[in-house]
N, C-alpha and C positions, 0 to 999 in steps of 0.2 A: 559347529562353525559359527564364529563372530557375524552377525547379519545385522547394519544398519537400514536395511529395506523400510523397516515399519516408521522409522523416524521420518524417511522422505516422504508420508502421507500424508502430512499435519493435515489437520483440515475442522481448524475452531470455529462454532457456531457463531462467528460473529458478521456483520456487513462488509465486508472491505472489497465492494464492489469499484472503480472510478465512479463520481460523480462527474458528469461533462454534461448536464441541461442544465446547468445554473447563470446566471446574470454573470458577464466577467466584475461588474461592480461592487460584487456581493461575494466576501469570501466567509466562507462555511468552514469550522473551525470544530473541533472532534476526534476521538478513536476511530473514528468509521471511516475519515476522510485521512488518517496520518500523521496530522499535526495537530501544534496547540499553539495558540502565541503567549509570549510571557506572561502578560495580565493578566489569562487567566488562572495560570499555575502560582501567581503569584498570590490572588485576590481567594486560593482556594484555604488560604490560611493555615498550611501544615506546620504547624511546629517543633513537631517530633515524629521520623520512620516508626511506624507498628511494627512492635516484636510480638516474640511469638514466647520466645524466654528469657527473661530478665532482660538484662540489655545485650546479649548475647548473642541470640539468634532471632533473624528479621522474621517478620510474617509472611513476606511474600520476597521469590528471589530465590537462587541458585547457591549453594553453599556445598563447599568441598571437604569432604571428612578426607585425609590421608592418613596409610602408617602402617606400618609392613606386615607380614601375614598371619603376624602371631600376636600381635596387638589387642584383639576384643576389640575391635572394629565396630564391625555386626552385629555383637552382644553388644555395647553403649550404646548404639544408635534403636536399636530392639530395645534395650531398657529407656530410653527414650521416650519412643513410639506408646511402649506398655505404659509407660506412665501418665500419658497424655490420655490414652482413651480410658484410662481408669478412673481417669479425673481428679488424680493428685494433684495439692497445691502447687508442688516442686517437683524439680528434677536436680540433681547435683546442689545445693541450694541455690538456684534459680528460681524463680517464680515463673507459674505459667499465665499467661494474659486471660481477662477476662474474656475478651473478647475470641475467642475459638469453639469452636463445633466439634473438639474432640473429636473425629475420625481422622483416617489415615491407611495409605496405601505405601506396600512393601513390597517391591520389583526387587525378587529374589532368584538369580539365576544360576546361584553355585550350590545351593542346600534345595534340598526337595521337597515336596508334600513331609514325610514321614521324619524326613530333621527336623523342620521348624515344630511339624506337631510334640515333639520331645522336648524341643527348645523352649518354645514359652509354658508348657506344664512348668516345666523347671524355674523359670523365670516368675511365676505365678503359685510358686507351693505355698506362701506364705496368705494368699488373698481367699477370699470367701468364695466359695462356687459361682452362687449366684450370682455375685458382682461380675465375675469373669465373663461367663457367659450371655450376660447384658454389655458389658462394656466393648466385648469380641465384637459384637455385631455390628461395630463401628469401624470394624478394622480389616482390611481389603487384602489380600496377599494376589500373588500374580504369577507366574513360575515360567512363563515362556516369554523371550522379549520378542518375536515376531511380531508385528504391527502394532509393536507398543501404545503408541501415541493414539492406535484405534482404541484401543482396549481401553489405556486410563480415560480417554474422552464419555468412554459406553459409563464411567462411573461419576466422572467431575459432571458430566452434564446434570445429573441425576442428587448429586449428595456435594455439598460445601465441604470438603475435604483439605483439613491445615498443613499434612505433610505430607512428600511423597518421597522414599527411601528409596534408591537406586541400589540395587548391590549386586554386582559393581558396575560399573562406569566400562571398566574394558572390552565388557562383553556386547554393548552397544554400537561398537567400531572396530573395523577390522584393520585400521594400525593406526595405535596410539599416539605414535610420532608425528600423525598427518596431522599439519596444523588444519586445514582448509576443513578435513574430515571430523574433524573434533570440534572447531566453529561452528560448525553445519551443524553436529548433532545437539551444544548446549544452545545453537540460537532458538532450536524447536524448543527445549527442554525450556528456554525461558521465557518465549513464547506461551507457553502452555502453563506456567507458573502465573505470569501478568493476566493474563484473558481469568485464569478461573483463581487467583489472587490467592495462591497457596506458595509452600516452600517445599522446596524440592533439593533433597538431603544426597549429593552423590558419594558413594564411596570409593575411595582408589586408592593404590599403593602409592608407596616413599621407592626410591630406586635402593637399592640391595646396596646395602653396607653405610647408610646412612645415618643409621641409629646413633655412630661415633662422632658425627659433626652435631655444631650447632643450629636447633631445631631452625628453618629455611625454608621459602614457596620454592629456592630451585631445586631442593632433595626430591620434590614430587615429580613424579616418572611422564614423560610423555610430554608432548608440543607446549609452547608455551600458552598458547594460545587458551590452554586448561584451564589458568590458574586466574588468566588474566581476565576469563570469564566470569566466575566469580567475584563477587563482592568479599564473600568471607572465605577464607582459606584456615582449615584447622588441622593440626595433628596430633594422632594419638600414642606414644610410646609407652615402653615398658620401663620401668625404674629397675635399674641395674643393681640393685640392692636385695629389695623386694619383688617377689613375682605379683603379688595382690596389689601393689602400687602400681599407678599407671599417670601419667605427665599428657595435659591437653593444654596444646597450644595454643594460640594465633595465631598464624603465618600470615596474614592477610587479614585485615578489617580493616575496610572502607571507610564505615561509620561507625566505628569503635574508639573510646579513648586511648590514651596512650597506657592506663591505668588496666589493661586487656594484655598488653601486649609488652612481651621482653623478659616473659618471667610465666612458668607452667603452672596452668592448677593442679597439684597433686589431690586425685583419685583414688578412691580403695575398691575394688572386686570383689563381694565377697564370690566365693569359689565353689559355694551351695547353692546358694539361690541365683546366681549371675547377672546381680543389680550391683548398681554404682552410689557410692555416696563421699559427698566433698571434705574431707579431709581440712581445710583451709586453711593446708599449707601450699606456699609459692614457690618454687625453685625457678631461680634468674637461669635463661638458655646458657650461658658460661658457666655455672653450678653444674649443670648437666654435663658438663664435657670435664669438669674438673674432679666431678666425682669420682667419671667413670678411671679416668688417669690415677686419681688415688687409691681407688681399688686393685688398679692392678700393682701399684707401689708398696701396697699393703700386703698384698700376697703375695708378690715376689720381691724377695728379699735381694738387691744389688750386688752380683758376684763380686767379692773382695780379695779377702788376703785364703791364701790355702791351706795354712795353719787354723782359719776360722770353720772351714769345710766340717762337715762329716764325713770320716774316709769312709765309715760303710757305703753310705751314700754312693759314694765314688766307686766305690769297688761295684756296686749291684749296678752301676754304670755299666762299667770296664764289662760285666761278663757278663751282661747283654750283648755289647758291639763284639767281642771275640768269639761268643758262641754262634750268634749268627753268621760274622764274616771271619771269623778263624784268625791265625795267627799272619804277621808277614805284613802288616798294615804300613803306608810310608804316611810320614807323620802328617803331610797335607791329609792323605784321607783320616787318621784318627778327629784331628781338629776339628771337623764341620760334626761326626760322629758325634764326638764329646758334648760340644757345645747343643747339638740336638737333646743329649739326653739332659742336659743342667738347665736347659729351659723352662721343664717340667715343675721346677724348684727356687729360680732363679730368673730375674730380670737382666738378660744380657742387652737390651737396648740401652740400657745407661751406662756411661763411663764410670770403670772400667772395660766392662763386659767381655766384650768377645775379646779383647784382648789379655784378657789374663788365663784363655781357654791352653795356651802355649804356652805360658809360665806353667800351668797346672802339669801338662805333661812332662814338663823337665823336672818337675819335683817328685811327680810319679816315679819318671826313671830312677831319678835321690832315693826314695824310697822303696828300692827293688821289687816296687808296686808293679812295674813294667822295664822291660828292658833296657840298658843304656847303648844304644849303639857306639857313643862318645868311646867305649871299651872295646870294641868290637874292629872290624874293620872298614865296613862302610861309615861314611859319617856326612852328615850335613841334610839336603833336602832327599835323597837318595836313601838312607837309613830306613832299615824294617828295624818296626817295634813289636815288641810279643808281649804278652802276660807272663808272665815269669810264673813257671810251672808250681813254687810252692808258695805262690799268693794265695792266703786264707779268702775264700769267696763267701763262708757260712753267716 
C-alpha cells in the first residue's frame, strides 16, 4: 500500500525556531529567521548554479527522470549513480564536477535486496573487485519508503551525500493526480535537498501511449503540480528503430540553454553490461514522430490497385474468414473481415485504403475467387457471398 506517512515527519536539524526577543529596530536576516534581503543575495556574488554534471544536471534541487515502463529508467539513472561513486570523469559525455563527495542514496521500492544485488554485479562486470567494493561503501540503498525522510535524514546528517534516486515517485503518494498531495510530498523532498545541498533524482512514468507524440512535460502522468516542481524535467524513450538506442530529453530546464532543449541526445545501452554511452547524435522532437510515421509507411505498403495484390495472399485471407465463420457472409460482414486481415500487410489509413477493400470483393466475385450474387438471386446489400467450392486455397 502507497503510504506517504513518512514524508509528514520532516524534521531538519536546522533552527527555525521564531525569533520574537529582538529590538523591533533591529531586523535579523538569515535561513534560521526565513528570509534574506536582496543585498545580500546579491553582494553573495554567484555567477553560475553548481552542477553536478556538465551543464546538465544541478547540484542541488529536484529533477524529474520520466518515460514509460520499458524505457531503462532505473538502469540510466543506476548507471548514473555507479559511475559517480566510482569516481569516473564522465557520465554519457558529461563531466562530473569537482566538487562532489561521490556518495549517493537509491530509494528503491519496486526491485528488492536480491534484484539490485544481480543488477549492479551486472552493471559492474567490467570494473576491478577492489575498486567496487571501495567505491559501494559510498553508496546507500533503502528498500522500504515508510518514514523515509527519517531514514534518509539517519544518513545526510552523517555523510555529505550528491544524489538521492527516488524509484519511483508513485509509490510515495497514494494518488498521483492529487495536486495538493504531490506539492506536499516534493515541498519535503526539496526541503531536504536545500538544508543538506544534494540532488534528488525522481523517477516517474510518461502516461500510456505517449511514446507517439512529441516528447512534452504534459505526456508525464499525474497533477501538474509535478512537473512544475521541478526545475528540470527529463525523458527517457526508446528509439523505434533500435532497441539499444535510447532518446533523453529536456522537457523542462529552468536553467538550461536553449542548445539542451528541442532536439534528443541519442543514447546506446549496451545490453551486457547495462551502461550508457553518448552516441552524439541529436534527433529534433519532430524527427521522432516523423520517424516513427515512416516506419510504419515503410512497412506498410498503401493498398492500391487489385491487379498489384498477391492473390495468394488474398486467398490465405479468404480461408481464414470462411473457415472460422463459414459460408453465407453479407458483404458488410466480409468488408471489415477482409480489411482486418490486409492490415497485417497493408496500410489502409491512407487514401485509398479502406476504400478499395469493396472494389477488392467485386473483383473476387470477377474472378470466381468468390461468389457473385449479381448472378444469383438476392442482390445488393442483402447478398450472401461463399468461397466458391473449387477455389485453389494451396
Amino acid at each position: 500500500m502507497k503510504n506517504s506517512s513518512g514524508i509528514n515527519r520532516l524534521s531538519v536539524h536546522r533552527n527555525n525556531s521564531l525569533i520574537t526577543d529582538i529590538d523591533k529596530n533591529q531586523l535579523i536576516e538569515g535561513e534560521e529567521v526565513g528570509f534574506f534581503s536582496g543585498a545580500d543575495l546579491f553582494q553573495r556574488n554567484i555567477l553560475e548554479l553548481p552542477k553536478m554534471l556538465g551543464e546538465l544536471l544541478p547540484k542541488v534541487g529536484l529533477v524529474l527522470l520520466a518515460g514509460s515502463s520499458d524505457t531503462g529508467k532505473s538502469i540510466f539513472a543506476r548507471d548514473l549513480i555507479l559511475s559517480l561513486v566510482l569516481n569516473k570523469n564522465e557520465f554519457i559525455s558529461f563531466p562530473f564536477s569537482e566538487q562532489l563527495s561521490r556518495k549517493a542514496i537509491i530509494v528503491c521500492t519496486e526491485d528488492d535486496d536480491l534484484a539490485i544485488s544481480y543488477l549492479i554485479r551486472k552493471q559492474l562486470k567490467n570494473q576491478p573487485e577492489d575498486l567496487i567494493i571501495r567505491s559501494l561503501e559510498n553508496l546507500y540503498f533503502i528498500f522500504d519508503a515508510d518514514n523515509l525522510i527519517g531514514k534518509l535524514e539517519n544518513i545526510l546528517v552523517c555523510q555529505q551525500i550528491d544524489i538521492i534516486k527516488i524509484d519511483t515517485l508513485g509509490d510515495l503518494v497514494n494518488d498521483i493526480k492529487d495536486n495538493g498531495e504531490v506539492r506536499h510530498v516534493l515541498s519535503c523532498m526539496k526541503r531536504l535537498a536545500t538544508t543538506y545541498q544534494c540532488l534528488i533524482l525522481l523517477m516517474h512514468h510518461t502516461n500510456k501511449r505517449t511514446e507517439s507524440l512529441i516528447p512534452n512535460k504534459s505526456n508525464v502522468q499525474g497533477a501538474g503540480g509535478l512537473e512544475q516542481k521541478c526545475r528540470l524535467v527529463l525523458e527517457l524513450r526508446n528509439d523505434i528503430f533500435d532497441g539499444n538506442l535510447k532518446h533523453l530529453s529536456v522537457l523542462k530546464g529552468n536553467y538550461l540553454g536553449l542548445e539542451f532543449k528541442g532536439s534528443s541526445f541519442v543514447l546506446e545501452c549496451d545490453p551486457l553490461t547495462l551502461t550508457f554511452s553518448n552516441t552524439g547524435r541529436r534527433v529534433s522532437f519532430d524527427d521522432l514522430i516523423h520517424s516513427r510515421d515512416s516506419q510504419v509507411t515503410e512497412s506498410k505498403k498503401v493498398l492500391q490497385n487489385y491487379d498489384a495484390i498477391d492473390k495468394d495472399l488474398l486467398k490465405v485471407i479468404l480461408k481464414s474468414i470462411f473457415v472460422k465463420f463459414g459460408n453465407g457472409l453479407l458483404r458488410s460482414q466480409l468488408r471489415p473481415l477482409l480489411a482486418e486481415g490486409l492490415r497485417n500487410s497493408f496500410n489502409l489509413d491512407q487514401s485509398p485504403g479502406l476504400n478499395k477493400v469493396s472494389d477488392f470483393i467485386t473483383r473476387l466475385q470477377i474472378d470466381k475467387i468468390l461468389s457473385n450474387p449479381e448472378e444469383e438471386s438476392l442482390r445488393g446489400k442483402a447478398a450472401i457471398i461463399n468461397l466458391n467450392p473449387d477455389t485453389e486455397l494451396n
